[in-house]
Steps between C-alpha positions, in 0.01 A plus 500: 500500500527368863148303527412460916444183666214414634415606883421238765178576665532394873190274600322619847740414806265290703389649875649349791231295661468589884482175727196514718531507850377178737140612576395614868272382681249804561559450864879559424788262642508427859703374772884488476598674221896531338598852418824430407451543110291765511746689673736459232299714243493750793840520571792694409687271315804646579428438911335179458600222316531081526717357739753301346416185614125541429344510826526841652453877314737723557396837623729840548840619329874484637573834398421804641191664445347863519181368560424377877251194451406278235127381514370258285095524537250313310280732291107408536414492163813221501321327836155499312646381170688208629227387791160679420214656693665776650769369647665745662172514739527152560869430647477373825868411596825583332800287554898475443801300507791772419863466669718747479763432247831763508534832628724763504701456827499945572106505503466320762659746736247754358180262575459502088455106469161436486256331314099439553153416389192701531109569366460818341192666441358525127402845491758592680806300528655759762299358755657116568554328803792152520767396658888597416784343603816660597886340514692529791764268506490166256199306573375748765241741375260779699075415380307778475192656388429740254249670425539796214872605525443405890712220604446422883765252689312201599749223568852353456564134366698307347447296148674217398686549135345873535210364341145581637119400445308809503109475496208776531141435606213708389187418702268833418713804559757345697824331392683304724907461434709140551831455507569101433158481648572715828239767525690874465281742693187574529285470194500808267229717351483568110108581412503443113312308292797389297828404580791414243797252635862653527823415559816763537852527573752762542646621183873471452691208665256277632393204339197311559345121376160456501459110525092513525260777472155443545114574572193419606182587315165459682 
C-alpha cells in the first residue's frame, strides 16, 4: 500500500512594507518647484519617455496618429501629494525649456507642427489659456495664444536650435504668456481657483524634448 508523504505547509508570505513618504511641511513646498518626475507617473509611457542621453524627456510619437494632441497634465491629487497644501491653488508661474525635436516634413504645409504649454482649470480642464507654437520653416515658428481650442496669431520669431523658454504668470485671475521672456499679448483671464500645469504636442510626427519643466508655489 502506497503510504503519502508528508505535505509542506507554506509559512505566511510576509507583506511588502510601504516606504513612507518625506513629510510636508503643513504649509506645503514653496518656491521653485521640479515637476519633471511627477510627470512621469502622469504620462503615457508610450509618448513620453527619457532622453537618451539623460537630460531631456522625450514627448510625442513618429508615427501617425488618429488622435490630434497629446496632453500630458498633472492630476491635483498628484500636485497635492508630491508638494502639499493644495497645491494646485497655489501655482504662481509655470515654466519650460522644450525644443522641438523631428517632425514630419508634410505637416508643416498643413500648419500641424505645433507644440505648447498651458493652465487648465481643475473643475474643468476645457477652459485653459497658454501659449502654442507653430512651425513654419526650420527655426521659424508663429506664437500664439490659446485659449480653449482658440488659438489667436500673436507674433512671428525665430528660435535658435527650435528650442524655446515658455513661461506663464498667474497674478489673481490673470496669466500673462512669455516667450524666452518676451511678453505674448496682453495678459489672459482664467477665474479658477485651481489650475493644473500642461504641456502638449501634436500627435503623430512631431517630436518634442522637454529639457526643464517647472513651478512656482506661493
Amino acid at each position: 500500500t502506497r503510504t503519502p508523504t508528508h505535505t509542506f505547509t507554506p509559512s505566511n508570505t510576509p507583506t511588502a512594507t510601504i516606504t513612507p513618504s518625506p513629510t510636508l511641511p503643513p504649509e506645503g513646498l514653496r518656491g521653485e518647484q521640479n515637476l519633471l518626475p511627477s510627470a512621469l507617473l502622469a504620462a503615457n509611457p508610450e509618448l513620453y519617455t527619457l532622453g537618451q542621453d539623460g537630460t531631456y524627456w522625450r514627448m510625442g510619437v513618429g508615427s501617425p496618429s488618429t488622435n490630434p494632441v497629446y496632453t500630458l497634465a498633472l492630476p491635483a491629487d498628484m500636485l497635492d501629494t508630491t508638494f502639499g497644501n493644495n497645491a494646485a491653488s497655489r501655482i504662481t508661474s509655470v515654466e519650460a525649456l522644450i525644443e522641438l525635436a523631428t517632425w514630419n516634413p508634410p505637416l508643416v504645409l498643413d500648419n500641424a507642427v505645433y507644440f505648447g504649454v498651458m493652465l487648465q482649470a481643475v473643475d474643468d480642464p476645457a477652459q485653459m489659456v497658454g501659449v502654442q507654437l507653430n512651425l513654419i520653416s526650420d527655426g521659424v515658428f508663429n506664437i500664439a495664444q490659446r485659449v480653449g481650442d482658440d488659438v489667436t496669431l500673436i507674433a512671428q520669431r525665430s528660435l535658435n536650435g527650435n528650442q524655446a523658454r515658455i513661461r506663464l504668470t498667474r497674478d489673481n485671475n490673470l496669466v500673462a504668456l512669455y516667450v524666452n521672456n518676451e511678453q505674448i499679448g496682453a495678459a489672459l483671464e482664467l477665474d479658477q481657483p485651481e489650475v493644473l500645469p500642461a504641456i502638449y504636442v501634436k500627435e503623430g510626427g512631431v517630436i518634442i524634448h522637454i529639457r526643464a519643466w517647472e513651478v512656482i508655489l506661493r
